[in-house]
C-alpha positions as CSV (number, residue, x, y, z in Angstrom):
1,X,24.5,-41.0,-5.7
2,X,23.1,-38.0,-7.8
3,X,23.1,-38.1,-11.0
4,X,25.1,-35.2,-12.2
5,X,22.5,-33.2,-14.1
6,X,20.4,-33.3,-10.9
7,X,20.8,-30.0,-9.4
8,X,21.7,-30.2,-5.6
9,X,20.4,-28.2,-3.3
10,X,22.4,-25.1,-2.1
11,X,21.6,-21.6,-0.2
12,X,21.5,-20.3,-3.7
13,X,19.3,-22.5,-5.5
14,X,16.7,-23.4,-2.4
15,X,13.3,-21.9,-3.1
16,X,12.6,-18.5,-0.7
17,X,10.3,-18.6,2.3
18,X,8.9,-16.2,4.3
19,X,10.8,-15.9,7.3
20,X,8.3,-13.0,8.4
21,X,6.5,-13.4,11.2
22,X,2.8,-14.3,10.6
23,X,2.2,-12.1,13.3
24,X,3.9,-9.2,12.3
25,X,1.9,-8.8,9.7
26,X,-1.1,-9.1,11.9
27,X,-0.9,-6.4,13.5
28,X,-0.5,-4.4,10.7
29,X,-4.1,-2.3,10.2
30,X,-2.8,-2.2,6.4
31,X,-2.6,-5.4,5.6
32,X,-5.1,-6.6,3.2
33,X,-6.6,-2.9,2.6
34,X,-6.1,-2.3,-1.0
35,X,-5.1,1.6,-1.9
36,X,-8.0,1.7,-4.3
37,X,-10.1,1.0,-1.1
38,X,-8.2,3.6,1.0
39,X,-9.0,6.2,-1.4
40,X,-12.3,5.8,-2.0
41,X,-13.2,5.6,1.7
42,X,-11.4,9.3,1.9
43,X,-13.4,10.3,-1.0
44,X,-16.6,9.8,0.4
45,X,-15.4,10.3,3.8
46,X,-14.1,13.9,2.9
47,X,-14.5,14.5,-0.7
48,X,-12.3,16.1,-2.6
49,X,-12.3,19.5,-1.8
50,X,-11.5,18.6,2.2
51,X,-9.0,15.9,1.5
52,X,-6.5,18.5,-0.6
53,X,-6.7,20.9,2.1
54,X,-5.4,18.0,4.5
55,X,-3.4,16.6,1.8
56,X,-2.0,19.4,-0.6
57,X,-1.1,17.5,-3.3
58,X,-2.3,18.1,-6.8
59,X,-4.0,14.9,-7.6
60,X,-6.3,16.0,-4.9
61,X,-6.6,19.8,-5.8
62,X,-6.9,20.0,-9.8
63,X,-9.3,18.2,-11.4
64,X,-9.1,14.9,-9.0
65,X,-10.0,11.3,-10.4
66,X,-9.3,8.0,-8.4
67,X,-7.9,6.8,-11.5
68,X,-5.6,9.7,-12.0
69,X,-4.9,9.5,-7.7
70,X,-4.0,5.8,-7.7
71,X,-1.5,6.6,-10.4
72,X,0.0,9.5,-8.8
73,X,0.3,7.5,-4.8
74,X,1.3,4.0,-6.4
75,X,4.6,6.1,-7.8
76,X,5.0,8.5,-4.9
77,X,5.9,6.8,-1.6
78,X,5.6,10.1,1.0
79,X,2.3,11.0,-0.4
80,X,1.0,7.8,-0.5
81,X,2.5,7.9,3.6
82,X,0.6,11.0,4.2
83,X,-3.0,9.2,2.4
84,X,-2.3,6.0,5.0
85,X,-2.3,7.7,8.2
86,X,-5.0,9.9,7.2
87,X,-6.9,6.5,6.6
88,X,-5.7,5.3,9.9
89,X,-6.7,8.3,12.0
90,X,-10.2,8.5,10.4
91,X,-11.0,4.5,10.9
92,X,-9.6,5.3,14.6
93,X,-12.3,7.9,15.7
């Protein structure tokens, strides 16, 4: 019999797991690529100048920085959309 300080396990107090499959992640061209790593690729890929015309935003346009970039696509979920699929259709060709 427990003692009754021992906490019992319940749906609420039972540790999470990932119920994800390990292949759904996989699949994923993403996973594992670190943003900094995205970016930088671009950079040199495109520089600047090109990747603000096929990205207008400003981080890009005015006086652009990783540092400053990373910053501005960590907070900003569509931009940071719009840098991924550039990545994706530049590794692709």
């Amino acid at each position: 019999m427990p003692h009754k300080n021992e906490i019992q396990p319940t749906p609420d107090n039972q540790p999470e797991t990932n119920t994800q499959p390990l292949n759904e992640q996989t699949n994923n061209p993403l996973h594992g690529v670190k943003l900094a790593d995205i970016l930088e690729y671009l950079v040199e890929e495109y520089g600047w100048q090109e990747l603000g015309d096929r990205i207008d935003i400003r981080c890009f346009t005015s006086d652009p920085s990783i540092k400053s970039s990373l910053k501005f696509l960590r907070q900003t979920q569509w931009a940071r959309d719009k840098v991924e699929r550039l990545y994706l259709r530049s590794i692709r060709r």
